[in-house]
C-alpha positions as CSV (number, residue, x, y, z in Angstrom):
1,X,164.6,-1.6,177.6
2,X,161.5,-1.6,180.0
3,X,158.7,-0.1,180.2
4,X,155.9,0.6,182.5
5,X,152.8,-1.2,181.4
6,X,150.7,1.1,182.1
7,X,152.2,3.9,180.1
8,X,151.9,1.5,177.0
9,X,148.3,0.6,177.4
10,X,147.9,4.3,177.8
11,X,149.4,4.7,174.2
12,X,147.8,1.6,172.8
13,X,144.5,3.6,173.7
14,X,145.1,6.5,172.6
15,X,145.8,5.8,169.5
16,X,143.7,3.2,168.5
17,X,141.2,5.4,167.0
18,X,143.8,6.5,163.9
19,X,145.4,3.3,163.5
20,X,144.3,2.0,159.6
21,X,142.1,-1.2,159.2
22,X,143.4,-4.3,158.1
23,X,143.5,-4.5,153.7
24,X,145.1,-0.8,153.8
25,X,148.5,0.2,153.2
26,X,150.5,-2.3,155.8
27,X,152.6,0.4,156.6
28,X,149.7,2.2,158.3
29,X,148.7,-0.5,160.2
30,X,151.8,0.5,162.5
31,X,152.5,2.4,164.7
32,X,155.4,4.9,164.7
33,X,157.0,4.7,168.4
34,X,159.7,7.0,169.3
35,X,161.2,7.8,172.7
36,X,159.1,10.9,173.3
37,X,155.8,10.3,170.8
38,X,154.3,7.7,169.5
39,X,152.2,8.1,166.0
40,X,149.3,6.7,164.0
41,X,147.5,7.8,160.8
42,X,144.8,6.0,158.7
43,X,144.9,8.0,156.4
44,X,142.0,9.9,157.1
45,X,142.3,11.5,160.7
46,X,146.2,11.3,163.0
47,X,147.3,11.0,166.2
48,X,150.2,12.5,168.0
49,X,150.6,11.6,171.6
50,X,153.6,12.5,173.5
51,X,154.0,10.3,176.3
52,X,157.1,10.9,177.9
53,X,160.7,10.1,177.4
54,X,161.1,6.3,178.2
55,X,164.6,5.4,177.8
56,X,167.8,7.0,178.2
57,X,168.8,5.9,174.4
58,X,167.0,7.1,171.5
59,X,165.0,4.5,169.8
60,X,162.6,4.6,166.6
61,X,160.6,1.6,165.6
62,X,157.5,0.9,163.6
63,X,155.6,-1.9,165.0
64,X,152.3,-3.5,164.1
65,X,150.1,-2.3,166.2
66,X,147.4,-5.4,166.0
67,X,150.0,-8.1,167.6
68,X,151.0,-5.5,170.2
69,X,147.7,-4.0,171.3
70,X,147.1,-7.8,172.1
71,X,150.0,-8.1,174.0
72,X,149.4,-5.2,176.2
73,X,146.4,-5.4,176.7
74,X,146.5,-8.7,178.3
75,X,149.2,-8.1,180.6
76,X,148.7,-8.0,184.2
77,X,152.8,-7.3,185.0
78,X,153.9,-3.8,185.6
79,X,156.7,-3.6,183.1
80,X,157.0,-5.0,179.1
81,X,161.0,-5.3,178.6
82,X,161.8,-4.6,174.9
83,X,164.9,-6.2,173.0
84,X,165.1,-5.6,169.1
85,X,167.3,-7.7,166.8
86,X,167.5,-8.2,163.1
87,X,163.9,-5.7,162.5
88,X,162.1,-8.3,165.3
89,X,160.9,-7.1,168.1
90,X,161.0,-9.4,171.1
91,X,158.9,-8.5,174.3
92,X,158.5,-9.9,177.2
93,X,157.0,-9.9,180.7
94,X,156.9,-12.6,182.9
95,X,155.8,-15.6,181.5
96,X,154.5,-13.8,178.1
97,X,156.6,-13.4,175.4
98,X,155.7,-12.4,171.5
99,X,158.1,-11.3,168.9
100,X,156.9,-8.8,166.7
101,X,158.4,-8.2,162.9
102,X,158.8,-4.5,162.9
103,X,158.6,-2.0,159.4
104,X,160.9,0.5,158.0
105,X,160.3,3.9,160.1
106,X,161.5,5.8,157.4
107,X,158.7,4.8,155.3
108,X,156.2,5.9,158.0
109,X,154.6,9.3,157.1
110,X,155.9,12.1,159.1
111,X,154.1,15.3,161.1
112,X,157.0,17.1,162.3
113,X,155.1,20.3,160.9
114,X,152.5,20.0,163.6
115,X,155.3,19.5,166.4
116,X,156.8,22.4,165.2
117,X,153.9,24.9,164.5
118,X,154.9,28.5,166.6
119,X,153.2,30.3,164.2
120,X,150.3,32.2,166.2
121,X,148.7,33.1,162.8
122,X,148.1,30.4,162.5
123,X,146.7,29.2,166.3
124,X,143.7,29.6,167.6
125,X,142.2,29.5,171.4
126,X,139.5,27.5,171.8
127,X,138.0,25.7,174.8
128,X,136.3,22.5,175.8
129,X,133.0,24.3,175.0
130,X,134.1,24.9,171.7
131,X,134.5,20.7,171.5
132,X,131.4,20.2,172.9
133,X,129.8,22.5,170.1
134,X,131.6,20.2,167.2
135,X,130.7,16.9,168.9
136,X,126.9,17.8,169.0
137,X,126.9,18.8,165.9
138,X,128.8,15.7,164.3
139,X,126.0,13.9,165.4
140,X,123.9,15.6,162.7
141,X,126.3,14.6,159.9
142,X,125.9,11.0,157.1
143,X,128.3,9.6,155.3
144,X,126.1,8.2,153.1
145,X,125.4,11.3,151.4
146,X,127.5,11.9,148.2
147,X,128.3,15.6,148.5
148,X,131.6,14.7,150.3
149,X,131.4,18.9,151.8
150,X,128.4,16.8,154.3
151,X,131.0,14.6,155.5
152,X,131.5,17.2,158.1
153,X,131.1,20.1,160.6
154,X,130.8,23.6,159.1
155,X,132.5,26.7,161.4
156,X,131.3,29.8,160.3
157,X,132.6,32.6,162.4
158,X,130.9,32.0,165.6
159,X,128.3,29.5,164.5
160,X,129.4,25.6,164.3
161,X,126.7,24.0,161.3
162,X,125.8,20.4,160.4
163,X,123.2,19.0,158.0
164,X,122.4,15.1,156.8
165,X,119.7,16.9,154.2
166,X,116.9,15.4,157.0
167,X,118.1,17.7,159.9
168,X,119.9,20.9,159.9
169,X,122.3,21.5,163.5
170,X,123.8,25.0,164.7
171,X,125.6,26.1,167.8
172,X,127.3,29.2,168.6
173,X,130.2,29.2,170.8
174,X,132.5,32.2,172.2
175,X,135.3,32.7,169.8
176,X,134.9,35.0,166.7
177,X,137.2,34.0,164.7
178,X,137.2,34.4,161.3
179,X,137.2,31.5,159.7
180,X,135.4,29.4,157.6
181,X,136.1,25.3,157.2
182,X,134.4,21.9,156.7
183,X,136.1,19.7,159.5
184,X,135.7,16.2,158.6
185,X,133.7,14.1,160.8
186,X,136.2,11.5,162.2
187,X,138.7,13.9,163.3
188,X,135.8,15.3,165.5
189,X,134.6,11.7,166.7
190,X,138.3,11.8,168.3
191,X,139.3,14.5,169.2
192,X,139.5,15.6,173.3
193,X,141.4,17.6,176.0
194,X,142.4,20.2,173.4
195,X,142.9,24.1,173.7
196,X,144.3,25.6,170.6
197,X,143.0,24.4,166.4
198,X,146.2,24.8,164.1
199,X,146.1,25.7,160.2
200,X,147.8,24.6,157.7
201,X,147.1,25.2,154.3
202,X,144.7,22.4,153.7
203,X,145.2,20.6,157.3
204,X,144.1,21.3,160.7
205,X,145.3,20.0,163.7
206,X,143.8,20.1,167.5
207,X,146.4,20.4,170.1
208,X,146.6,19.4,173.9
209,X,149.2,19.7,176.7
210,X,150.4,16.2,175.1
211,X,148.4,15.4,172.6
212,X,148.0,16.4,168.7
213,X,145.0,15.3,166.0
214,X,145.3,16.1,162.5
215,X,143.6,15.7,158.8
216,X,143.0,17.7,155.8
217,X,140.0,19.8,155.5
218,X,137.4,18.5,153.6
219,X,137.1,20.9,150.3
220,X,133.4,21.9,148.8
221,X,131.0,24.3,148.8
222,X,128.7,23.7,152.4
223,X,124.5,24.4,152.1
224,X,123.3,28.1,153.4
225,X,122.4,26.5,157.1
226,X,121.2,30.1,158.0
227,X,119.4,30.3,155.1
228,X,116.8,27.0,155.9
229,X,116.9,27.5,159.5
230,X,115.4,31.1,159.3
231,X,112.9,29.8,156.4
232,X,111.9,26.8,158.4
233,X,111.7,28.2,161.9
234,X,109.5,31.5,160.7
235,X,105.8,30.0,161.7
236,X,107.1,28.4,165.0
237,X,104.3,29.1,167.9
238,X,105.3,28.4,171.2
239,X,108.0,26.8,172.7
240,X,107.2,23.4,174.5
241,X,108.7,20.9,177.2
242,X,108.1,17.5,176.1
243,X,108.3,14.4,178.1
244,X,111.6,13.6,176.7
245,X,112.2,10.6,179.4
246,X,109.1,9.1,178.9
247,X,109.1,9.5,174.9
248,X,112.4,7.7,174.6
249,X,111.2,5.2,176.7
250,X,108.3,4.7,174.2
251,X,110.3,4.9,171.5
252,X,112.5,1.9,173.1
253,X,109.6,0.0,173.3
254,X,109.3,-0.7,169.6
255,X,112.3,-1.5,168.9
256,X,116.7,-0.7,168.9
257,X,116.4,2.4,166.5
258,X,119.9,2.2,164.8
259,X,121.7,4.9,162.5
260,X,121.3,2.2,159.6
261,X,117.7,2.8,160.1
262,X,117.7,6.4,159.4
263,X,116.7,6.4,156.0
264,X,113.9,4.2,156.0
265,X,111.9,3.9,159.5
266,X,108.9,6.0,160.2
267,X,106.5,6.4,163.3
268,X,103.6,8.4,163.7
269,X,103.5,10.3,166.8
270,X,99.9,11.6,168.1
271,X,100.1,14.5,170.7
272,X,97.2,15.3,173.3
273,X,96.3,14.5,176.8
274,X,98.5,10.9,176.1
275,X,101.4,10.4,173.2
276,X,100.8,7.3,171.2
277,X,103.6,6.3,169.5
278,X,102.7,4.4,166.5
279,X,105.4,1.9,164.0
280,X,105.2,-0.3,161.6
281,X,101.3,-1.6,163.2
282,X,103.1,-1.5,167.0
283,X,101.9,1.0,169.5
284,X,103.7,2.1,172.2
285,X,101.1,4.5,174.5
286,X,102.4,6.5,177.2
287,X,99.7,6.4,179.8
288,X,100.1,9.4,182.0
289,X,99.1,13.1,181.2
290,X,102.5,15.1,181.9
291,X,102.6,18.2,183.8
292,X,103.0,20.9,181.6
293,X,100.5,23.5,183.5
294,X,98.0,22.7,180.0
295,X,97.9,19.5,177.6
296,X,100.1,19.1,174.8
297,X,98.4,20.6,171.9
298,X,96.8,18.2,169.9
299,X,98.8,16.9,167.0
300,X,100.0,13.7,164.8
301,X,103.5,13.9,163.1
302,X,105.5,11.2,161.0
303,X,109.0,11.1,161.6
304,X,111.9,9.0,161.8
305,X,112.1,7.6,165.5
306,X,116.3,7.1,165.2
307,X,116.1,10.9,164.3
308,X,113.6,11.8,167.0
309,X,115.8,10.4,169.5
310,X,119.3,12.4,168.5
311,X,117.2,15.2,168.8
312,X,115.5,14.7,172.0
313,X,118.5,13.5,173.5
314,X,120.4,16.9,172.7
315,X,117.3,19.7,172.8
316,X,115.2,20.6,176.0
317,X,112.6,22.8,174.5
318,X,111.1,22.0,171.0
319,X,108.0,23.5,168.5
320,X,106.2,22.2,165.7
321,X,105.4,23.8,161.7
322,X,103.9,21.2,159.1
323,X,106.8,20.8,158.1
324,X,109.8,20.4,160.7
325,X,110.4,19.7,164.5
326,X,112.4,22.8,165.8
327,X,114.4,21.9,169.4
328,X,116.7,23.9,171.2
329,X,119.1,23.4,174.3
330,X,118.8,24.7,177.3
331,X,121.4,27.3,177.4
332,X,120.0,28.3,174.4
333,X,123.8,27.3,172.1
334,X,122.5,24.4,170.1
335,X,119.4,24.5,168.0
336,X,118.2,21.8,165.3
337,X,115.6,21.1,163.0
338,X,114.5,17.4,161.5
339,X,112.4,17.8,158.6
340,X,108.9,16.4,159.2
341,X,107.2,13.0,156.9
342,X,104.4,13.9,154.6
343,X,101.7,11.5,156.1
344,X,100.2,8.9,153.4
């Protein structure tokens, strides 16, 4: 059997993101390749990718996916020929050649459910918009917290929530459906190029034209979001344009904030006709008085600087309480707050 190179470092890519790390179930560590689909699933988030019928003859194989990821991806040929004999893969092109010891398919898991959902009950519309929504606010979620219901995105209806206790995240998008569901946060780190969400019972799956990603929903009761926005956000003054550019900049001066970091690392930001950015006994000063029509107002906050740049990166307008930063986008979808350091 041969097959186009391309089309394999196509699936190889695809999947990667779902394929389980090395000390996990072996079997998972595979790949389950069929003539029409190819599979993966790690036991936390799954991948369905239909990439075309490649051979007249029906084949099913489960392969490693570590030894042949290598293979593929350092092939300059345009076609891989395939021979199998005796559970070993043999594959070929030009002067490469690997053999492979494939697994049992039958003992790979199987998802014909989500090949064969019809069910419109169970389908819902939704756009990349709606993607867009989830992926802003999955930058807003920790793992590191131990109520596992944090470990991802809240829909609500029409509102999309997130919260890591430090920041709270909300975006509305168009549909009303209704629906309520914690969607865990590595299925939405993968997901793209999907139009219709898929229940059921405890799973959820994101379809495409050729493309299907699936987990279970996470289970738990999720915080009152609406609850500590509207409490938090009740004293804001006036909305303001920062110098987001310039501030980042600043911020990169002291250092490569990192998510590790989150928990620990403060700076002390002082507002006025200049922003100096203090950290750790390094200042970063921003020399230049920004065109606002009037000053900044004059003000010093303590905050986490890896914080302070998610938030500036994703809001364009932003206000100020004692106790939280408040930014919102410009089309006015995605709102946040990051809670605010008690200075010393």
């Amino acid at each position: 059997m041969r097959i186009d190179t391309s089309k394999l470092k196509k699936i190889v890519s695809v999947l990667n993101p779902c394929i389980a790390k090395e000390n996990t179930v072996p079997i998972l560590q595979c790949f389950h390749f069929q003539n029409t689909y190819a599979t993966a699933y790690n036991l936390e988030v799954g991948c369905i990718y239909n990439h075309g019928i490649i051979s007249e003859n029906e084949f099913d194989y489960c392969i490693p996916f570590g030894k042949f990821k290598a293979f593929v991806a350092n092939n300059t040929n345009e076609f891989i020929d395939f021979e199998v004999s005796n559970d070993i893969l043999a594959i070929r092109s030009g002067r490469s050649y690997a053999k492979i010891p494939l697994e049992n398919p039958e003992d790979f898991p199987q998802f014909d459910r989500f090949l064969e959902q019809k069910n419109p009950d169970n389908l819902f519309n939704i756009n990349q918009d709606f993607i867009n929504g989830l992926k802003l606010c999955n930058n807003f979620v920790s793992l590191k917290i131990s109520n596992f219901a944090l470990h991802g995105v809240f829909i609500n209806g029409k509102k999309i929530y997130a919260t890591d206790m430090m920041r709270i995240a909300e975006y509305t998008h168009e549909f009303d459906y209704d629906i309520n569901l914690i969607i865990p946060f590595e299925l939405i780190k993968v997901i793209s190029d999907c139009d219709k969400l898929c229940l059921l019972d405890n799973q959820i799956a994101f379809l495409g034209e050729n493309i299907i990603y699936f987990s279970g929903l996470i289970e738990g009761d999720y915080p009152n979001c609406v609850k500590v926005l509207g409490e938090n956000t009740k004293d804001l003054k006036k909305l303001i344009k920062l110098p987001k550019d310039d501030l980042r900049k600043g911020l990169k001066k002291l250092g490569n904030f990192s998510e590790e970091m989150q928990g620990n690392a403060t700076c002390e930001i002082q507002f006025g006709k200049e922003i100096t950015i203090k950290y750790e006994g390094q200042i970063a000063k921003i020399e230049e008085i920004f065109s606002f029509g009037s000053a900044l107002p004059e003000k010093s906050i303590n905050l986490n600087p890896y914080l302070l740049d998610r938030i500036l990166v994703d809001c364009d307008s932003f206000a100020f309480t004692d106790r939280v930063l408040y930014g919102i986008s410009k089309d006015k979808k995605f709102r946040c707050i990051l809670s605010l350091k008690a200075k010393n």
